[in-house]
N, C-alpha and C positions, 0 to 999 in steps of 0.2 A: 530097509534103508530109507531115509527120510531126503526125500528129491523135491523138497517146496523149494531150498535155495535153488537149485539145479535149474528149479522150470523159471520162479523168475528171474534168475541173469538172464539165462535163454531169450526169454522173451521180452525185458530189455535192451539187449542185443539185437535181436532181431529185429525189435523194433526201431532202433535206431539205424538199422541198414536201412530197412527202407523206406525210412521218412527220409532220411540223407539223400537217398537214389533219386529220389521221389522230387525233392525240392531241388535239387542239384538241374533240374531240369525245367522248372517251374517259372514261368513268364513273372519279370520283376516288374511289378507295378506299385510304387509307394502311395499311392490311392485307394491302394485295395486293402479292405482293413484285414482279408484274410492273411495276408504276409504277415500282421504283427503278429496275429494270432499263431502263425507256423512256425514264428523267429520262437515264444515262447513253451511252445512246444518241443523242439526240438531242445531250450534249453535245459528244460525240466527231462529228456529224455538223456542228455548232457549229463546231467548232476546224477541220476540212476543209473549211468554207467560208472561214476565216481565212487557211490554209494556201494554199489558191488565192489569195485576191488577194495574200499575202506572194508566193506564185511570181509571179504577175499583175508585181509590183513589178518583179521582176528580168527579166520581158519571156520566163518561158519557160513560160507554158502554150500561148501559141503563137506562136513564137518568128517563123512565115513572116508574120504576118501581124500587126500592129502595132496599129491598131485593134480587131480582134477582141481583141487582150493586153489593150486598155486596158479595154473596155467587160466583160470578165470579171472582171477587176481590180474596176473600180466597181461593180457587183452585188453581188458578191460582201462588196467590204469597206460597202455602204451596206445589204444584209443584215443583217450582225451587225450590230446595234445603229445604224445611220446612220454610221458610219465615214466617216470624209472621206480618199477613196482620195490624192488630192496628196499630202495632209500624212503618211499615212501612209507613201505612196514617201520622199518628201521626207526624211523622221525617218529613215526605215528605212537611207538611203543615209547619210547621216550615222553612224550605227551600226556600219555597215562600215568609214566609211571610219574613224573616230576610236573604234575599239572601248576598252572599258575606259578611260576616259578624262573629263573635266570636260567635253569636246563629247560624247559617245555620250548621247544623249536616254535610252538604256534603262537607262544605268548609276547605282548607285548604292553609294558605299562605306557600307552599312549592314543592318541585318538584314531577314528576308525582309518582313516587314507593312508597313516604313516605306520596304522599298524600290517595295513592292509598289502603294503610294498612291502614291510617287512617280510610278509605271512610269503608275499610269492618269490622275493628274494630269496626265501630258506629252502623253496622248493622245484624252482625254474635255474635251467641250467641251459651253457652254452651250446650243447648237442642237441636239444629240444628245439631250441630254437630254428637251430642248420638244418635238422630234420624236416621242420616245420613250414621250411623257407622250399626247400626241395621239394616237399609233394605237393605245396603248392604251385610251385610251376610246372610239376607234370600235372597237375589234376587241369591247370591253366587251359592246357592243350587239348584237353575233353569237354570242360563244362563251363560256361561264361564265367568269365571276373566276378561280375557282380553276383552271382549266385554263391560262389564260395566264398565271399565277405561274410551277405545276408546270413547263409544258412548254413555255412561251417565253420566261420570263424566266429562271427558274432555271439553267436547264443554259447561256444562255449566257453569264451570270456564272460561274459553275463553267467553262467554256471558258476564260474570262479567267485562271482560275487557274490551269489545263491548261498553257494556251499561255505563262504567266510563270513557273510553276515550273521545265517542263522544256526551253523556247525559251528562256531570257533568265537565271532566277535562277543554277541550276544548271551551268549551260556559264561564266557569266561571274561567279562568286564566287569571294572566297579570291585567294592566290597563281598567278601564273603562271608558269609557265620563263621565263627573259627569251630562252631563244629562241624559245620560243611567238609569234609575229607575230600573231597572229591569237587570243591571250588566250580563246580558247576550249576547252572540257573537251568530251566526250564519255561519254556514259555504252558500259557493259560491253557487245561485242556480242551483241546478242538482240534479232531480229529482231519475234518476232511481241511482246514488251516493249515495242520501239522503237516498230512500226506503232501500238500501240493508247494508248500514252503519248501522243503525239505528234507520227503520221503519220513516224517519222527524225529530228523534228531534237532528238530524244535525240543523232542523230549530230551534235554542236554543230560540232565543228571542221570537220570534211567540210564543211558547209554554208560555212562562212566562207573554207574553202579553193578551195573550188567553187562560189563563189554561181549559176554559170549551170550549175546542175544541179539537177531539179525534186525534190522530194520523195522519188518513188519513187525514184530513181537513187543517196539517199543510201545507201540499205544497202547495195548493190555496191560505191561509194566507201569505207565502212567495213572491206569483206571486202579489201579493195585495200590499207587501210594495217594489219588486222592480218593479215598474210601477208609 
């Protein structure tokens, strides 16, 4: 049985508990350059819980075992922010199948801001938000205000922006060959750019070429088409 997806969601989970735990406690000093450095971390730990349930969707972080895919999938996407894992599969396949297009739910012929409200418009909903409103005023009652700004709401808004610049805006703006099938860009190879951009899917095309291939697997995919 092949458990490389298994270990790391695992261990992006895990590790997102306890830098959460971690910083949720942590003296707010805006003087201290380590806070920038922990907002950015935790975002980047942010986008690698998105990244898992987007793989969740395509059925490959564990590929032998279908329920375990799904309930990593919902974790994962009800983490960030209450995410409604269905609707995200649901969009998401839609995207694939009808990329660039008046069906692709992520698409939009317009500039980045207005495509950018679009992109969360199609996918933020009235119950997320309520939800969202509620744990943070019990979390209010355990850990300072300003903590759960800094280090739980910030960075995974800054995620949102992560994961739409270099997942969605950038791969599917502008012109495309019209033998491009798959109306997706790729940024220049560079791995360790790619990893901390956006876990690979800087590698846009590879991903749309390969949707049953996990995140890590896209840099190889990459070195595979410029060779």
């Amino acid at each position: 049985m092949n458990n490389k997806g298994i270990f790391y969601a695992v261990a992006i989970i895990s590790l997102w508990i306890i830098s959460i735990v971690c910083l949720l406690n942590y003296p707010i000093n805006f003087d201290n350059p380590l806070l920038y450095v922990f907002v950015l971390i935790q975002m980047h730990l942010y986008t690698g819980i998105f990244i898992t349930a987007h793989d969740a969707i395509h059925g490959v972080v564990a590929p032998e075992n279908k329920k375990l895919n799904y309930w990593i999938g919902f974790i994962c996407a009800t983490i960030f922010a209450y995410n409604n894992y269905e609707k995200l599969s649901r969009k998401h396949h839609l995207h694939h199948a009808h990329v660039v297009s008046d069906n692709d739910p992520d698409y939009y012929h317009g500039g980045f801001f207005r495509w950018y409200l679009k992109f969360a418009l199609e996918y933020v909903t009235v119950w997320q938000i309520l939800l969202m409103a509620i744990t943070y005023n019990v979390l209010k009652l355990i850990f300072p205000m300003e903590n759960l700004i800094v280090f739980w709401e910030v960075p995974a808004i800054l995620s949102t922006l992560q994961l739409f610049y270099f997942g969605t805006y950038l791969p599917h703006r502008g012109e495309h060959h019209p033998s491009d099938i798959f109306k997706a860009k790729s940024q220049n190879l560079n791995h360790f750019v790619a990893f901390f951009s956006c876990y690979f899917f800087g590698y846009h095309h590879e991903h749309h070429a390969y949707p049953y291939l996990p995140w890590w697997k896209l840099a190889e995919a990459k070195e595979k088409n410029n060779t």
